[in-house]
C-alpha distance (Angstrom), angle and dihedral (degrees) to the residues before:
residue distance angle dihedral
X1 . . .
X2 3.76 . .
X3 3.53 120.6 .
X4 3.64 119.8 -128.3
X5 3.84 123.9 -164.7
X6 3.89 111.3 -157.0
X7 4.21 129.3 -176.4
X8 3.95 135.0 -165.5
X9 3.19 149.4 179.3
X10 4.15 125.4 -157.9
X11 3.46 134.0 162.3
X12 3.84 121.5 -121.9
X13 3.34 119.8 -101.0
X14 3.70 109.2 -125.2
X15 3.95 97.4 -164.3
X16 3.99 90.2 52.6
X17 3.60 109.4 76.3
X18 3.84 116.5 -135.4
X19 3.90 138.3 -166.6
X20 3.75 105.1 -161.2
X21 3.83 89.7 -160.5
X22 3.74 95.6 60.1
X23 3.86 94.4 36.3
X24 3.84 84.0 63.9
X25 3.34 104.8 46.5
X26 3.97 82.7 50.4
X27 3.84 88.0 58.3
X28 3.57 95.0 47.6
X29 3.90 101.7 47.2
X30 3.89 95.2 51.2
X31 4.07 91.7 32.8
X32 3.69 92.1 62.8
X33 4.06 88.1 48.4
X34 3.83 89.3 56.6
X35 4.26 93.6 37.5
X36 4.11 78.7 -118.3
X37 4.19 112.0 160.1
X38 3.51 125.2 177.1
X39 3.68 142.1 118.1
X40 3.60 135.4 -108.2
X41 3.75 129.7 -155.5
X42 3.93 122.9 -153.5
X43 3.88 117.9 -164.4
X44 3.59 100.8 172.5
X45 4.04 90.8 -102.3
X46 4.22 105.7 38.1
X47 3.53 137.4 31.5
X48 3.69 117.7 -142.4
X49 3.74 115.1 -172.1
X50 3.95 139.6 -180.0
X51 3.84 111.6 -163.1
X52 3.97 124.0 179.8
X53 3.36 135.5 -165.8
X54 3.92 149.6 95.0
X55 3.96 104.5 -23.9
X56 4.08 93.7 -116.2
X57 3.89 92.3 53.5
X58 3.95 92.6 42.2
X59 3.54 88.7 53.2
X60 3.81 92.4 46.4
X61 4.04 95.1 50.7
X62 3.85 87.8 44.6
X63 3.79 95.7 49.8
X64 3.69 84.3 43.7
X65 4.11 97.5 56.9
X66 3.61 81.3 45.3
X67 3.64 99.4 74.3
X68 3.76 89.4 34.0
X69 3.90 106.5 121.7
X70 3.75 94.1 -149.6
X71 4.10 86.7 73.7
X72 3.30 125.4 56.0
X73 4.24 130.4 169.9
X74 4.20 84.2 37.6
X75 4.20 106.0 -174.6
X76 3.65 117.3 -171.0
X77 3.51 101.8 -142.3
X78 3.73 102.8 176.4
X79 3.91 132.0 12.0
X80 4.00 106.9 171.2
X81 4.22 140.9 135.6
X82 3.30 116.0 -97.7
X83 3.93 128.7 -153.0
X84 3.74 90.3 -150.3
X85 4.09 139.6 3.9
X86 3.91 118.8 -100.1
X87 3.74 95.0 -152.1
X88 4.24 100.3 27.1
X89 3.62 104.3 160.2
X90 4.02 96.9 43.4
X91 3.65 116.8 91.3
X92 4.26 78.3 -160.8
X93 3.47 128.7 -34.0
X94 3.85 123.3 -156.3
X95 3.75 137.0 -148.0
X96 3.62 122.7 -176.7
X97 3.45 136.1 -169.5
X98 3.43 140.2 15.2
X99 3.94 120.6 -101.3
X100 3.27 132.3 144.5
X101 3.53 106.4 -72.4
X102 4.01 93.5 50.7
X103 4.00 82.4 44.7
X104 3.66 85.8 54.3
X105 3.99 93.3 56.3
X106 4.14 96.1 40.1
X107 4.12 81.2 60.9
X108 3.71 96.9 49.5
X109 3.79 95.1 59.8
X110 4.08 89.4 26.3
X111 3.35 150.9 43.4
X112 3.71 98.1 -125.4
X113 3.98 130.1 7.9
X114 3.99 92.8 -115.7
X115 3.69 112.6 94.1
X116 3.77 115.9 -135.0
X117 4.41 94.9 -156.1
X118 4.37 83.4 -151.7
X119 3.55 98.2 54.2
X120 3.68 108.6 30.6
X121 4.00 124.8 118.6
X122 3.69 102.2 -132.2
X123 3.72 92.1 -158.4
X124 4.10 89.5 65.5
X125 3.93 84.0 35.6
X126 3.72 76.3 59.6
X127 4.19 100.5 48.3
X128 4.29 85.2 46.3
X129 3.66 92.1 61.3
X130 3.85 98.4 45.0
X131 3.58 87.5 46.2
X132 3.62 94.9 44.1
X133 4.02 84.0 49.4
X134 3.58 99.5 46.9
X135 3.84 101.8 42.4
X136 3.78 102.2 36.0
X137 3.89 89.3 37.2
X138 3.98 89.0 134.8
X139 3.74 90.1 67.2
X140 3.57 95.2 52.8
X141 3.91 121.1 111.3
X142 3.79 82.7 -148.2
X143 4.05 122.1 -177.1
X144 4.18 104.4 -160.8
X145 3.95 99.7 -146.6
């Protein structure tokens, strides 16, 4: 099996109500079905996500989200093979927010802590969300697979 790493970016859709809690928990009981890891970041306003996984089941999940009402203005940012996962023993981990410390780590990759989904570098997209998930791992609504 080859292991894929995908990212995106979306913008919440405001008319679709959403429980973060139970979207989670969603991601975490059929990830671990389909050995899928990643990481998902919740602002309030955009979702940015990293899934990985065997290329037919990424593919699947991300077509899936897709179609999911609750997102709307999805951008796939970064679809690519991977020699190893980033986040391996979470079935999906999840940061929200954005407070000072997670501002702190947007500006040491970037010049400000808003994303712009055209411009980014998805490798420093990348570095944010393993810092985010190593220094702020107490917040985390994390799943160990």
């Amino acid at each position: 099996m080859n292991l894929t790493r995908l990212v995106y970016y979306s913008q919440r859709n405001p008319s679709e109500s959403l429980d973060s809690q139970e979207l989670i928990e969603t991601c975490q009981r059929n990830n671990k079905r389909m050995n899928l890891t990643g990481m998902l970041h919740y602002n309030g306003d955009h979702f940015l996500q990293v899934i990985e996984g065997g290329r037919v089941e990424v593919s699947a999940l991300y077509h899936r989200i897709s179609r999911d009402p609750r997102h709307s203005n999805i951008i796939l940012l970064s679809c690519m093979d991977a020699r190893e996962r980033i986040f391996p023993t979470w079935s999906m981990g999840l940061h929200q927010g954005m407070d000072d410390r997670a501002q702190g780590i947007y500006l040491r990759y970037f010049s400000t802590d808003e994303i712009n989904p055209e411009t980014v570098n998805v490798d420093s997209l990348l570095d944010v969300l393993q810092d985010l998930s190593v220094e702020l791992s107490p917040r985390f609504s994390v799943d160990r697979a």
